[in-house]
N, C-alpha and C positions, 0 to 999 in steps of 0.2 A: 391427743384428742380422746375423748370418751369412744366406745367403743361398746353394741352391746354384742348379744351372742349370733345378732344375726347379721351384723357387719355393719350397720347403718349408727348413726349418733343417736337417735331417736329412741327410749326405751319404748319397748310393745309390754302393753299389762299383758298378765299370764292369764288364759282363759280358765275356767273354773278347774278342768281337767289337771292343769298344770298346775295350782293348788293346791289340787289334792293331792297330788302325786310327790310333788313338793314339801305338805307336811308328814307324811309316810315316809319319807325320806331323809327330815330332818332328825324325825324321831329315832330311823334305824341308827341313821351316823353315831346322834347322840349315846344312846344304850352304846354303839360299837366304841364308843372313843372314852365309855368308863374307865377301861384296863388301862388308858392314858399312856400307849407306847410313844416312844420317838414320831417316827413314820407311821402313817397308815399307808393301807394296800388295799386298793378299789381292784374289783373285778370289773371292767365295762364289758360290755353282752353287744357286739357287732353284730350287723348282718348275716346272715347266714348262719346263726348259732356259734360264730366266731368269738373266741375270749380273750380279753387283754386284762393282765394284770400290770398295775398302775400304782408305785408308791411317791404319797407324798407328804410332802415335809409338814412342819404341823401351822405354820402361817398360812399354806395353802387351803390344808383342814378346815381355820377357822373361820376364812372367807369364806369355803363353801357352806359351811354352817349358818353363815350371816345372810348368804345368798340364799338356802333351801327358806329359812325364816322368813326373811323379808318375801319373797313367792308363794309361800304359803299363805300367809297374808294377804297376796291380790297384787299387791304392790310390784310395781317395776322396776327393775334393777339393772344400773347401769356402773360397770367398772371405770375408778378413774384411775392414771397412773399419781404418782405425787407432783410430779412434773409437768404434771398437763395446763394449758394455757389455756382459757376462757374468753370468750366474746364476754362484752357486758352483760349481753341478754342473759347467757348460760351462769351467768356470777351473781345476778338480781334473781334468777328464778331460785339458784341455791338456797339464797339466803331468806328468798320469800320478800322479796323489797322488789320497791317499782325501777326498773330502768334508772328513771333520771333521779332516783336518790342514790341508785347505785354510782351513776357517773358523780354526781355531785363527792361523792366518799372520794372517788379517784382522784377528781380535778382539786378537792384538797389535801389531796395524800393521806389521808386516812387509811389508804388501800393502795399498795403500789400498783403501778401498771406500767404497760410498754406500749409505744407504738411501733406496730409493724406497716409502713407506707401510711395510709394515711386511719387505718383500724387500730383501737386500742385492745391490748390483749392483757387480762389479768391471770396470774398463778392462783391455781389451786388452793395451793400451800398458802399462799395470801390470806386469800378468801377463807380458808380454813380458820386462820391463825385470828383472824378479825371476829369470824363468828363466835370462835371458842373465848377470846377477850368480854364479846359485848354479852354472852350467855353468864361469865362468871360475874359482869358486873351488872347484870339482868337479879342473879342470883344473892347476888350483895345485899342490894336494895330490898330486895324481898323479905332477907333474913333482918335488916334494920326495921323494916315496917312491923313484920313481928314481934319483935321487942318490943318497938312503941306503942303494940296491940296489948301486949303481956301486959306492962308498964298499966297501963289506962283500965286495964281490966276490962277491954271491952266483948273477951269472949268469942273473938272467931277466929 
């Protein structure tokens, strides 16, 4: 299941503070992560003036990267695993589709799904693997209409 930093499913938007603190922070990493080592090594600043040094591997790096970004930006962010199983609601809001266009994709297998008892649950990776399909032939279409723009000489 999704999971954010405060234990709840539900992301919280970063309030302004977070941010800012967020783009300050993307920016450090960035500059830090020029020299392009292996591992990096965060210093985290505990309580009481307490220090912990923290290395990590560089997937982890990039996520946190993607994470200070998206935060800085306002934006809420919510980790998912690759494995994680979706309600329909959470698989239509992903993709930005209604509910019952999403069921409609399942009920014709467009989209696989499971039933657990009597709730249907779709994968991530599904839902992933469908969005990334219908974007490249979103994509298609667009580059053909172009051509037919070129073609016509219609100038936009």
């Amino acid at each position: 299941m999704a999971t954010t930093l405060s234990g709840t499913t539900e992301p919280n938007a970063p309030t302004a503070a977070d941010a800012l603190l967020a783009q300050e922070s993307s920016q450090r990493l960035t500059k830090a992560l020029e020299a392009k080592s292996k591992n990096v090594g965060l210093r985290v600043e505990l309580e009481g003036g307490v220090e912990e040094n923290v290395s990590l591997p560089p997937i982890v790096v990039g996520l946190l990267e993607q994470i200070l970004s998206e935060v800085a930006r306002g934006n809420a962010v919510t980790l998912l695993t690759a494995h994680t199983e979706l309600t329909p609601q959470q698989a239509a809001d992903l993709l930005n589709v209604s509910r019952p266009y999403l069921v409609d994709l399942l009920e014709n297998g467009t989209i696989p799904s499971s039933k657990v008892g009597d709730q249907r649950r779709v994968s991530f990776h599904d839902v992933m693997s469908y969005k990334k399909a219908t974007d490249q032939a979103r994509l298609k279409a667009l580059d053909e209409l172009s051509a037919i723009d070129q073609e016509l000489g219609l100038g936009y």
